[in-house]
C-alpha positions in Angstrom: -4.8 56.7 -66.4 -6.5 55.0 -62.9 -5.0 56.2 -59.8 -2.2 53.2 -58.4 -4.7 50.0 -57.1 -4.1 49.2 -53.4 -2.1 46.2 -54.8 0.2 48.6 -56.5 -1.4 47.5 -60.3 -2.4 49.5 -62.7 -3.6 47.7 -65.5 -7.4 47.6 -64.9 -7.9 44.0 -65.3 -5.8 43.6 -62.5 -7.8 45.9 -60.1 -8.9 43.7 -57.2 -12.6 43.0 -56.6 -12.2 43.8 -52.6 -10.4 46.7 -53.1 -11.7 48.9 -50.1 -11.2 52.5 -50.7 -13.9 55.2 -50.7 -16.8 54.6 -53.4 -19.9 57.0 -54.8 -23.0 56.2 -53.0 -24.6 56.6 -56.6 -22.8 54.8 -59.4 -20.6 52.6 -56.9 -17.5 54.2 -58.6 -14.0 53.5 -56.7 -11.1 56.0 -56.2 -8.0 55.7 -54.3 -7.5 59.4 -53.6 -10.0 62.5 -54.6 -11.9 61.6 -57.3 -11.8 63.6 -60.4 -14.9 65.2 -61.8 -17.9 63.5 -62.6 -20.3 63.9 -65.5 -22.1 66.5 -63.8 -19.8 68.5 -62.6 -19.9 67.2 -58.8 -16.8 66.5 -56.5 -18.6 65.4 -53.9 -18.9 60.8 -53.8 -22.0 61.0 -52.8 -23.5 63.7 -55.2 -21.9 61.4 -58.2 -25.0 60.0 -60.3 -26.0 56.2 -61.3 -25.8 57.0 -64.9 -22.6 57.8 -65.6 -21.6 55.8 -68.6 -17.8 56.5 -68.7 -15.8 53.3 -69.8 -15.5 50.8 -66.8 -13.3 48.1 -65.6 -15.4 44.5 -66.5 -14.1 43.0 -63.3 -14.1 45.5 -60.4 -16.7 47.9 -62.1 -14.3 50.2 -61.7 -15.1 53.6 -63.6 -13.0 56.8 -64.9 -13.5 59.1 -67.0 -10.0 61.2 -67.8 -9.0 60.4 -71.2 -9.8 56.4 -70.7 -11.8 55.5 -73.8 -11.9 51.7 -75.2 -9.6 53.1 -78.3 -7.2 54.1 -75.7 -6.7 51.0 -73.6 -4.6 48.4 -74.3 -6.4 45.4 -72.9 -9.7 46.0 -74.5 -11.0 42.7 -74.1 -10.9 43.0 -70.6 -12.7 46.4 -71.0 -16.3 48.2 -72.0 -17.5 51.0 -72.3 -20.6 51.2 -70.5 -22.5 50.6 -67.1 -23.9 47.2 -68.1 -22.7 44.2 -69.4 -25.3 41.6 -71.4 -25.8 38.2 -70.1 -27.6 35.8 -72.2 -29.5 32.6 -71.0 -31.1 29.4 -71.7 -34.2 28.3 -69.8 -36.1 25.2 -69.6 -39.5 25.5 -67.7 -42.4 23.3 -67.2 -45.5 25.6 -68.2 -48.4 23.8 -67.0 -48.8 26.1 -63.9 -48.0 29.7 -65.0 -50.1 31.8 -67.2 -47.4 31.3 -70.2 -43.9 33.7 -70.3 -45.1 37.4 -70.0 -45.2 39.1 -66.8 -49.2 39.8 -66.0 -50.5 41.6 -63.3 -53.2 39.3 -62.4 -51.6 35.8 -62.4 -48.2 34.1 -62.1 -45.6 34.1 -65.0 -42.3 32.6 -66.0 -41.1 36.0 -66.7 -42.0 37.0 -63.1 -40.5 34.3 -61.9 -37.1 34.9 -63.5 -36.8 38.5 -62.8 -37.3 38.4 -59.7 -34.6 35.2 -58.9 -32.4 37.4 -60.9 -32.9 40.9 -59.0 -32.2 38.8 -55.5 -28.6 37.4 -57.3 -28.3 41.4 -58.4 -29.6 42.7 -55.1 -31.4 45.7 -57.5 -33.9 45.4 -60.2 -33.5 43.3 -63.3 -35.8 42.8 -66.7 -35.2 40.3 -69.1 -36.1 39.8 -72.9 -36.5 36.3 -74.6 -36.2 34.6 -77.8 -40.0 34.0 -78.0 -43.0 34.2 -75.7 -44.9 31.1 -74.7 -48.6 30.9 -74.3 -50.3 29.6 -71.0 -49.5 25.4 -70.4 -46.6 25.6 -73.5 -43.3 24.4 -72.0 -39.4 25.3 -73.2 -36.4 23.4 -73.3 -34.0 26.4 -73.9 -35.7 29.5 -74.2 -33.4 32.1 -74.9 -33.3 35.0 -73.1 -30.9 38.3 -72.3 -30.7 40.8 -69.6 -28.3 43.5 -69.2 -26.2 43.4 -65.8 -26.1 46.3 -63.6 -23.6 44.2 -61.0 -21.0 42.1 -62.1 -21.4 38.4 -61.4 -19.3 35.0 -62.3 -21.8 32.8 -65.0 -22.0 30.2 -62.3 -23.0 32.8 -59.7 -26.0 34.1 -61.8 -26.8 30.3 -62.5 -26.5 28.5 -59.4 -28.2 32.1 -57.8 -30.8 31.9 -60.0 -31.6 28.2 -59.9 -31.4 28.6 -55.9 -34.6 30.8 -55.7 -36.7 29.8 -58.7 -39.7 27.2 -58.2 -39.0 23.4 -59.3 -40.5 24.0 -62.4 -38.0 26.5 -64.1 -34.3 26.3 -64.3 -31.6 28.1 -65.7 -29.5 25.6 -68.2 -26.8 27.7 -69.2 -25.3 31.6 -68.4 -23.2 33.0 -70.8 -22.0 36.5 -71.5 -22.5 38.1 -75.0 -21.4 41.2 -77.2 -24.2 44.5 -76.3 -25.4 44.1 -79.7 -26.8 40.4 -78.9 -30.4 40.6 -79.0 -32.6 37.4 -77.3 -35.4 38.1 -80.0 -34.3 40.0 -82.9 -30.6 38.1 -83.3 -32.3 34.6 -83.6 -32.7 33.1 -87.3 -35.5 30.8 -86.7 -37.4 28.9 -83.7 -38.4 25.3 -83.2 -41.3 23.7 -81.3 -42.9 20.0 -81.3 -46.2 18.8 -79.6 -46.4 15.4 -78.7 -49.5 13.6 -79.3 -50.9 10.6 -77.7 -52.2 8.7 -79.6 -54.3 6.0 -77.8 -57.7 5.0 -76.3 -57.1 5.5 -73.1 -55.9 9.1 -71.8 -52.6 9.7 -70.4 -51.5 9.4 -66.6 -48.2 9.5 -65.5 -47.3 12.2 -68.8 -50.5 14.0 -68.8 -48.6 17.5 -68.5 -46.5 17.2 -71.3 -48.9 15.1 -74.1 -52.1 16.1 -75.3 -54.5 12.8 -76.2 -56.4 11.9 -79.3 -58.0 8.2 -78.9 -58.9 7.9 -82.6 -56.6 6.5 -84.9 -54.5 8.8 -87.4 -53.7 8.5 -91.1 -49.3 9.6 -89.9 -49.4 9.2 -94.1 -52.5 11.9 -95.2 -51.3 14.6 -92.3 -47.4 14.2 -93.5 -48.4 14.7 -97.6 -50.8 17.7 -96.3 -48.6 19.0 -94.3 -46.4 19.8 -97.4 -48.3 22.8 -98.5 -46.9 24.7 -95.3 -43.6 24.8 -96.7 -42.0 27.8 -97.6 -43.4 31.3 -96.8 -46.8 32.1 -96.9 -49.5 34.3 -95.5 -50.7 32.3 -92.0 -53.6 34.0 -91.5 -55.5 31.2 -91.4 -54.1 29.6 -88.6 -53.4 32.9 -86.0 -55.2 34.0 -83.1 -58.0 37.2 -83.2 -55.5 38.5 -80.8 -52.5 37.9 -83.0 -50.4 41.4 -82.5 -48.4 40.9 -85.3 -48.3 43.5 -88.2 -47.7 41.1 -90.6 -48.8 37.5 -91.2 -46.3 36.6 -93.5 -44.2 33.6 -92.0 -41.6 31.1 -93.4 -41.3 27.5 -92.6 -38.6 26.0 -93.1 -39.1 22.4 -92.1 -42.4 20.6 -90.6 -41.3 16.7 -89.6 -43.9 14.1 -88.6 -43.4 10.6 -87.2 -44.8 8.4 -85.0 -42.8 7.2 -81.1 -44.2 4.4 -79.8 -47.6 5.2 -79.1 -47.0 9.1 -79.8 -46.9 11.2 -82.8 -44.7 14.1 -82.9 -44.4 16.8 -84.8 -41.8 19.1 -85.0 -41.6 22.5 -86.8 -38.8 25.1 -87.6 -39.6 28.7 -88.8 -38.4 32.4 -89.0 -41.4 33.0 -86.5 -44.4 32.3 -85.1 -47.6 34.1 -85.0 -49.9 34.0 -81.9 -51.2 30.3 -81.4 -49.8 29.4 -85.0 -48.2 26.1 -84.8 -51.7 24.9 -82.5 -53.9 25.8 -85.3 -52.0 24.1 -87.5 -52.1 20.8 -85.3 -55.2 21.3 -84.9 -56.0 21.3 -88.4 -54.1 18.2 -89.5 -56.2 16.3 -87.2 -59.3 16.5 -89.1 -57.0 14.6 -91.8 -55.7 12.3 -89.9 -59.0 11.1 -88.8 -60.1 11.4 -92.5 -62.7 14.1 -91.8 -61.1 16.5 -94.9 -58.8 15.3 -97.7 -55.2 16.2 -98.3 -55.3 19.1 -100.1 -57.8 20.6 -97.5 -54.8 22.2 -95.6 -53.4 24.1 -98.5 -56.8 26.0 -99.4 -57.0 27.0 -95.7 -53.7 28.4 -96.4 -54.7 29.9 -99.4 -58.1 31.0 -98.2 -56.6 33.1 -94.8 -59.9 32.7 -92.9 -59.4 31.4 -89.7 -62.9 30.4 -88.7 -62.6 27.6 -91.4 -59.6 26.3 -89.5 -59.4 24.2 -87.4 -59.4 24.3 -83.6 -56.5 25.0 -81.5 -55.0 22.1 -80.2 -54.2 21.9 -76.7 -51.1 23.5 -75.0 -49.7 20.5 -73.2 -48.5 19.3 -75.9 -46.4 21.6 -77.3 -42.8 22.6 -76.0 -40.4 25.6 -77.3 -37.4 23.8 -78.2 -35.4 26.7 -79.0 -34.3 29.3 -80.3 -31.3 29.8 -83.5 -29.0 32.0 -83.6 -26.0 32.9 -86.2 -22.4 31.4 -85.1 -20.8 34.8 -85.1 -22.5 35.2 -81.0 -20.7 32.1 -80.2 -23.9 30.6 -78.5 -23.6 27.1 -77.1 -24.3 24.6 -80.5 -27.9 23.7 -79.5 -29.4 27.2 -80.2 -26.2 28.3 -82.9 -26.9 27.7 -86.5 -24.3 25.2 -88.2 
C-alpha cells in the first residue's frame, strides 16, 4: 500500500496533484518517506530510471511498486498500469500550405506542426499517429490521430495548449482519452473524403483553396451510372500512385455519392482504405465521362484492366478534404468519427 498522502488519504485517486515531497529526478516518482526499491535495484531518487513501468496513480502520476498491481486495487478505474496514458484527437487543418501530414525533413508538415505544439503542452517530446495521411494541398475536417502521454494533462489543457501554439491553419477539435489498445489507424473501420468541384467558366476566387475548377460542362448522370462499377472490393491498381507503398491493392468501397450544390459537384466516397492518390485518380477519371470523352462502362474496364497509365490524370488536391475517420462504438469516440 502507498505511504499516508500529505493530506492524510490513502486511496490513490485522492493523492493530491501539488503534493510536494521528494521526487526521482528520473521517472518523477513521489514518496513521502524513503522510497522502497526501484526496478533496478537503486535506493538512491536520483539513480531511479524513466522506465519504470510499475502501475501508477492516473492523477498525480504517482508510482509504486510493492505488491500494487491493477488486480489488486480497488478503484481500478482511476488506475493503470503503465507510464503513459493514450490520448486521442480530432484535427481539422487547411492543407494548402504544408507538404501534406507526414513529417519531412525538407519542408513543413502538419505532423510537424502538431508534435511540436504538443511537446511545448508536455514540456518533453511527443509523436503522434493518425487515422490516415494526407497528401500535399489535401485538407481534413477531423483527422484522427493518438499519442501516448508521458505527463498528465486535463483534455482542455492539451486542447486549448495545443490550439495556443499551432498556426491558423490547424486546430485541434476535440481531446479525448481512450483505452491503450485504441489505435488512430488500425482501430478505424473505414475513411471518408469528398472533393468539391467547380463547375463553371470562370475559375474560382474567393474559394480557390478548397475547390478545384473544370469550365466544361458535366454529364452529373454518365459519371454517377459509371461510377457504379467501383462498388464493392476490387483490385485498384488502376487508379494508385507508382509510389503507392501498399502491399496490397485490394480496397473496398463502400459508398461513392455524386450530386451537384449550386454551381459545385461533389463527390463523396467511403472505404476500408485508400491507396496512395486513389480517390484523385478516380476523379480524375470520371471526368473524361462527364465531358463525354469515354463512355460509361469505360471506368469499369480501367478497373478491370489494373493499368494505371490508361487512367486518367490525377485530379488536383484542392479539392479534396479528409472527412474522417470510423471507428467501432466500443472506443466511445465522439459520434462523427463512431460507427452507428
Amino acid at each position: 500500500a502507498p505511504p499516508e498522502c500529505r493530506n492524510g488519504e490513502t486511496e490513490l485517486h485522492l493523492w493530491p496533484r501539488a503534493t510536494r515531497w521528494p521526487k526521482c529526478r528520473k521517472c518523477r516518482s513521489i514518496f513521502r518517506r524513503a522510497p522502497p526499491e526501484c526496478r533496478n535495484g537503486e535506493t538512491e531518487l536520483h539513480l531511479w530510471p524513466r522506465a519504470t513501468r510499475w502501475p501508477k496513480c492516473r492523477k498525480c502520476t504517482n508510482v509504486f511498486r510493492a505488491g500494487l498491481t491493477p488486480a489488486t486495487i480497488p478503484t481500478l478505474s482511476l488506475f493503470r498500469s503503465g507510464a503513459f496514458l493514450r490520448i486521442a484527437m480530432g484535427v481539422e487543418y487547411d492543407g494548402t500550405d504544408f507538404l501534406g501530414w507526414q513529417r519531412l525533413t525538407h519542408g513543413r508538415s502538419v505532423q510537424a506542426e502538431v508534435e511540436q505544439a504538443l511537446s511545448f503542452v508536455a514540456a518533453q517530446p511527443v509523436e503522434v499517429v493518425c487515422a490516415g495521411r494526407t497528401d500535399s494541398g489535401v485538407h481534413a475536417r477531423c483527422q484522427v490521430i493518438h499519442f501516448d502521454a508521458p505527463v498528465e494533462r486535463p483534455d482542455r489543457a492539451w486542447q486549448l495548449g495545443c490550439n495556443s501554439r499551432l498556426p491558423a491553419p490547424i486546430c485541434v477539435r476535440w481531446v479525448q482519452a481512450v483505452d491503450s489498445e485504441f489505435h488512430a489507424r488500425f482501430s478505424a473501420r473505414a475513411r471518408r473524403y469528398r472533393y468539391r468541384l467547380l463547375n463553371r467558366g470562370v475559375r474560382p476566387a474567393l474559394d480557390a483553396r478548397f475547390v478545384a475548377w473544370e469550365r466544361r460542362s458535366l454529364d452529373l448522370a454518365a459519371m454517377h451510372e459509371a461510377s457504379r462499377a467501383l462498388l464493392g472490393e476490387h483490385d485498384f491498381s488502376a487508379f494508385r500512385t507508382v509510389a503507392c507503398q501498399a502491399p496490397n491493392p485490394s480496397r473496398t468501397v463502400q459508398e461513392l455519392l455524386i450530386e451537384r450544390v449550386d454551381d459545385c459537384i461533389v463527390f463523396e466516397i467511403q472505404a476500408n482504405a485508400f491507396l496512395h492518390h486513389m480517390v484523385r485518380n478516380i476523379i480524375g477519371s470520371l471526368l473524361p465521362i462527364g465531358r463525354g470523352e469515354r463512355d460509361v462502362a469505360w471506368l469499369g474496364r480501367l478497373l478491370a484492366g489494373r493499368d494505371r497509365s490508361l487512367a486518367g490524370p490525377t485530379a488536383p488536391a484542392e479539392g479534396l478534404t479528409f472527412l474522417r475517420p470510423l471507428y467501432p462504438a466500443q472506443w466511445k469516440l465522439p459520434a462523427e468519427v463512431s460507427l452507428p
